[in-house]
LUMLOVO-399306 format. One record per residue (C-alpha): residue number from 1; residue in three letters; chain; x, y, z. Coordinates in pm, 1 decimal, padded with zeros to 6 digits. Layout:
{NUM, "ala", "A", {X, Y, Z}}
...
//
This chain:
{1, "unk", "A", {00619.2, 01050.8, -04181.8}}
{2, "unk", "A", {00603.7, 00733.2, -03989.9}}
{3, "unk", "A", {00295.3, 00716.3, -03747.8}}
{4, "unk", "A", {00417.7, 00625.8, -03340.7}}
{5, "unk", "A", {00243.2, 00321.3, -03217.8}}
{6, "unk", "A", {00156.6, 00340.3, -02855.9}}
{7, "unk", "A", {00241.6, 00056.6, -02648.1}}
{8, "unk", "A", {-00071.2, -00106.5, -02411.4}}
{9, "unk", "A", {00010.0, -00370.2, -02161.4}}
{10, "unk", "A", {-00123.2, -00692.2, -02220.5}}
{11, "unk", "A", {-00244.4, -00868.7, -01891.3}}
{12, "unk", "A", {-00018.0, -01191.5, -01923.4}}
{13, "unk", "A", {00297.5, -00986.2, -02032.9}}
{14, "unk", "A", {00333.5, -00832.2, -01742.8}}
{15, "unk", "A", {00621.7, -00964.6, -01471.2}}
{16, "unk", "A", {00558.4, -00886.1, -01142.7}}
{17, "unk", "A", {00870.5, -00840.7, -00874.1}}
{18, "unk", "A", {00847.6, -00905.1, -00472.6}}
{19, "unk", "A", {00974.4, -00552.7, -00302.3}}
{20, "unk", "A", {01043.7, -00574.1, 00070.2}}
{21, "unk", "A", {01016.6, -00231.5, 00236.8}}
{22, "unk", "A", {01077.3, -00156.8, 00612.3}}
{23, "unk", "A", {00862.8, 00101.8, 00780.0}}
{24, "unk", "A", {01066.0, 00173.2, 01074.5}}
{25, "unk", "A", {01039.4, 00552.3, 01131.3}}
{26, "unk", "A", {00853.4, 00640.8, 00844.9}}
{27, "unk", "A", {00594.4, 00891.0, 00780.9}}
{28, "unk", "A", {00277.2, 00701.1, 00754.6}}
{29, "unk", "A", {00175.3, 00986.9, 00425.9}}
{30, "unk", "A", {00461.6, 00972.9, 00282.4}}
{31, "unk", "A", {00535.9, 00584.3, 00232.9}}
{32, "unk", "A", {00206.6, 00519.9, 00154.1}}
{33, "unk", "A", {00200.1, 00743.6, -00152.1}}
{34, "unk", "A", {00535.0, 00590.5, -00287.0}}
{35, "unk", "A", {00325.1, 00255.6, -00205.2}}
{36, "unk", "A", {00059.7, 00315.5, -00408.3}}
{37, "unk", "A", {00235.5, 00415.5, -00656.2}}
{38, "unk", "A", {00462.1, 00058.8, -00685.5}}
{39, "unk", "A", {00136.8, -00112.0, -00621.3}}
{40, "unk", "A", {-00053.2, 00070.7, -00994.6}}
{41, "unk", "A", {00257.8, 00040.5, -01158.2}}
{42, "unk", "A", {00320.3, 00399.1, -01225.5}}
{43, "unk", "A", {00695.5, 00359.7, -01122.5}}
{44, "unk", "A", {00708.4, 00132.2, -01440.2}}
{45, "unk", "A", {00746.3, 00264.0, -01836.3}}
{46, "unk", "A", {00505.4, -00006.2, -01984.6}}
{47, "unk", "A", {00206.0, 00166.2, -01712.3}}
{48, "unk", "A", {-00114.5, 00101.3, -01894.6}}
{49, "unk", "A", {-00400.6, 00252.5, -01668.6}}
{50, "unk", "A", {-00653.4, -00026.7, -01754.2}}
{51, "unk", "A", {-00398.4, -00343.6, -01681.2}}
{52, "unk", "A", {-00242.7, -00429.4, -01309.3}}
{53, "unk", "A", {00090.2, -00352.7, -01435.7}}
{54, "unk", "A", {00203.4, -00351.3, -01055.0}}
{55, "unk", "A", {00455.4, -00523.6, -00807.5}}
{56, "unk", "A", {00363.9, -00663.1, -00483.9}}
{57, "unk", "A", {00506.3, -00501.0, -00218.3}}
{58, "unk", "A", {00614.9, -00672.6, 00180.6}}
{59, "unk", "A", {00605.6, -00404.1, 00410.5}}
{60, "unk", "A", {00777.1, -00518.6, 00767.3}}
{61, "unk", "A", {00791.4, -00303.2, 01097.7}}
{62, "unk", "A", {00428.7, -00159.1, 01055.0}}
{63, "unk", "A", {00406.0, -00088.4, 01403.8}}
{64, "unk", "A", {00737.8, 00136.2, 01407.6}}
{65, "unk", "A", {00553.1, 00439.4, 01173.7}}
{66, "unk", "A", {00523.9, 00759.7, 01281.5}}
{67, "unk", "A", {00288.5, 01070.0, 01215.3}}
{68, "unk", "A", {00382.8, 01391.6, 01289.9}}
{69, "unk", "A", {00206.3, 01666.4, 01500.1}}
{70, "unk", "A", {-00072.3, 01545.3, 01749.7}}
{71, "unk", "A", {-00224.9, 01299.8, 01496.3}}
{72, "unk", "A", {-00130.8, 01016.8, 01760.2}}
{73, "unk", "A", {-00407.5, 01159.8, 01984.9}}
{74, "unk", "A", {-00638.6, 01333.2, 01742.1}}
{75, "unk", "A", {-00679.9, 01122.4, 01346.7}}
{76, "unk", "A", {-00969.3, 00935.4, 01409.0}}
{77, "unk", "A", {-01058.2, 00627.0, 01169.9}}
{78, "unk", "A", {-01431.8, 00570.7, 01144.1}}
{79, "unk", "A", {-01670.9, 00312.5, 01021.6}}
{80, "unk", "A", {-02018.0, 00231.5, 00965.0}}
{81, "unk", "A", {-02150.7, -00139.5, 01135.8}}
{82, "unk", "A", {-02536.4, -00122.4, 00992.6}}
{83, "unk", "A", {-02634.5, 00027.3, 01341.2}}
{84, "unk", "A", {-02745.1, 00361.9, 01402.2}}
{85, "unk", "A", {-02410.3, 00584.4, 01450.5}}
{86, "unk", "A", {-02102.1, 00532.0, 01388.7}}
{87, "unk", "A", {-01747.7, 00353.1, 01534.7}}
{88, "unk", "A", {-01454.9, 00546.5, 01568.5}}
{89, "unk", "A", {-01100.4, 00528.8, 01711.6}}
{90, "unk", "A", {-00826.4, 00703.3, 01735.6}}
{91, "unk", "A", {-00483.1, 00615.9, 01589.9}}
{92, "unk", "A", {-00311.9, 00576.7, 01866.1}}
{93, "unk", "A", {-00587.4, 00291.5, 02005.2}}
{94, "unk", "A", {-00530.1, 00157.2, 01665.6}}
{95, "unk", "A", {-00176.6, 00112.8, 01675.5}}
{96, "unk", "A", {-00193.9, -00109.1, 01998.3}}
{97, "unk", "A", {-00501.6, -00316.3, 01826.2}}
{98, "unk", "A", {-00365.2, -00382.8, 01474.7}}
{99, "unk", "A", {-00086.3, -00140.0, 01353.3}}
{100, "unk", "A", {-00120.8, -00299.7, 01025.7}}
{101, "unk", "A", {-00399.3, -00138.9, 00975.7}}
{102, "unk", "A", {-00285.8, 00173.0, 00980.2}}
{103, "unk", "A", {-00038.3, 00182.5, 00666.5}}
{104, "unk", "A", {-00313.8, -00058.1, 00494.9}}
{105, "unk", "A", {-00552.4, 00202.8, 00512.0}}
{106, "unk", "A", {-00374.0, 00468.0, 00389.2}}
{107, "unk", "A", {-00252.8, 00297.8, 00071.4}}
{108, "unk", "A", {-00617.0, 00217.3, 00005.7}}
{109, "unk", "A", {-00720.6, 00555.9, -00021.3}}
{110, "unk", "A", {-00445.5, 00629.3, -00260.1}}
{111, "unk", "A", {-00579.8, 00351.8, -00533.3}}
{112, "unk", "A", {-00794.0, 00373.7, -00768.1}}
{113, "unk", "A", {-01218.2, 00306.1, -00635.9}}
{114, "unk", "A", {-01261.7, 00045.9, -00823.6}}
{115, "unk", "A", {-01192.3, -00348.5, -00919.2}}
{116, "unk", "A", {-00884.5, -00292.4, -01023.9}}
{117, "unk", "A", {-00808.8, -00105.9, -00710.2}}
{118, "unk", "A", {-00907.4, -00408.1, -00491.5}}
{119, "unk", "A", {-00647.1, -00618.7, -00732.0}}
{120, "unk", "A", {-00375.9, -00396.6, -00643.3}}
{121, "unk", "A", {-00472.9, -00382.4, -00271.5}}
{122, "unk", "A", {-00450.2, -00751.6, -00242.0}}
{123, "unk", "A", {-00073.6, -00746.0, -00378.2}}
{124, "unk", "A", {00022.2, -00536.5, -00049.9}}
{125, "unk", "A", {00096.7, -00768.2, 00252.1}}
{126, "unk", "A", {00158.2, -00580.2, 00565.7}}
{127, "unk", "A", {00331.9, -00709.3, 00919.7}}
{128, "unk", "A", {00342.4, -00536.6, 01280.4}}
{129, "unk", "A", {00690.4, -00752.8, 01338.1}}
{130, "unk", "A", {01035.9, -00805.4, 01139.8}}
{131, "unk", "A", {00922.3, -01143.6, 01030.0}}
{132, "unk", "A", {00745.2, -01215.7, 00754.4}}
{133, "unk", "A", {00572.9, -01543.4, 00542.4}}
{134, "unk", "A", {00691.7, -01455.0, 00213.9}}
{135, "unk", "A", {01016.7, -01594.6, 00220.8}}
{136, "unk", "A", {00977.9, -01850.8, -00122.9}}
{137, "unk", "A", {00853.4, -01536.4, -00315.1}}
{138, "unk", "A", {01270.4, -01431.2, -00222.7}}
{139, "unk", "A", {01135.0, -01021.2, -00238.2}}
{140, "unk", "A", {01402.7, -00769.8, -00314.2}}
{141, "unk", "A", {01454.7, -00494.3, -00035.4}}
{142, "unk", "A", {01363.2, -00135.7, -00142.9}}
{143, "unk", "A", {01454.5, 00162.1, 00040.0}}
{144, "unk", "A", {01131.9, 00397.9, 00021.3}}
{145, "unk", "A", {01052.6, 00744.4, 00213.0}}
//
């Protein structure tokens, strides 16, 4: 019998691609999710858990997502500022203050707690409009959710 060898990702083998993805009526959940998962690398056969094997991902139209239900008026995003209680808002406030936040959030509480986690984060560029500053990276358009 011949033993398998399992392949591990080495950190300078790994190519990277440039996806473009527009958000324009999409479920908030449900893009994020598929997201994350193009942002760890999962989507990928050579996924090693301990290497970035991910793509970075363009997401345009950020301000064009929807949620379903009453979670305009009643998701609340909170935070703690060092002073006693705490800041919250609801989504709907947020999405007329900075509805890239919104998405961004959400596909940072689908990755992984840690520094590798903040790596992958950093590799997802959000924008409110159509336009984005990308252009020389020449990202390929992906149809998600």
């Amino acid at each position: 019998m011949v033993a398998q060898k399992t392949y591990m990702a080495k950190p300078g083998e790994v190519t990277q691609n440039w996806w473009l993805v527009d958000a324009s009526d999409k479920s908030v959940g449900r893009l994020a999710s598929e997201i994350a998962v193009i942002l760890m690398g999962k989507d990928k056969p050579s996924y090693t858990p301990h290497v970035d094997t991910g793509d970075f991902v363009v997401v345009l139209n950020a301000e064009k997502v929807s949620f379903s239900g009453k979670k305009w008026q009643q998701k609340t995003y909170t935070w703690y500022t060092g002073y006693t209680g705490q800041k919250s808002i609801t989504a709907e406030k947020r999405m007329e203050k900075a509805p890239e936040l919104i998405l961004e959030e959400a596909v940072r509480r689908m990755l992984p707690k840690n520094k590798l986690g903040r790596v992958m984060l950093s590799k997802l560029k959000v924008f409110a409009g159509g336009e984005h500053t990308h252009q020389a990276q020449n990202p390929t358009p992906r149809e998600l959710g």
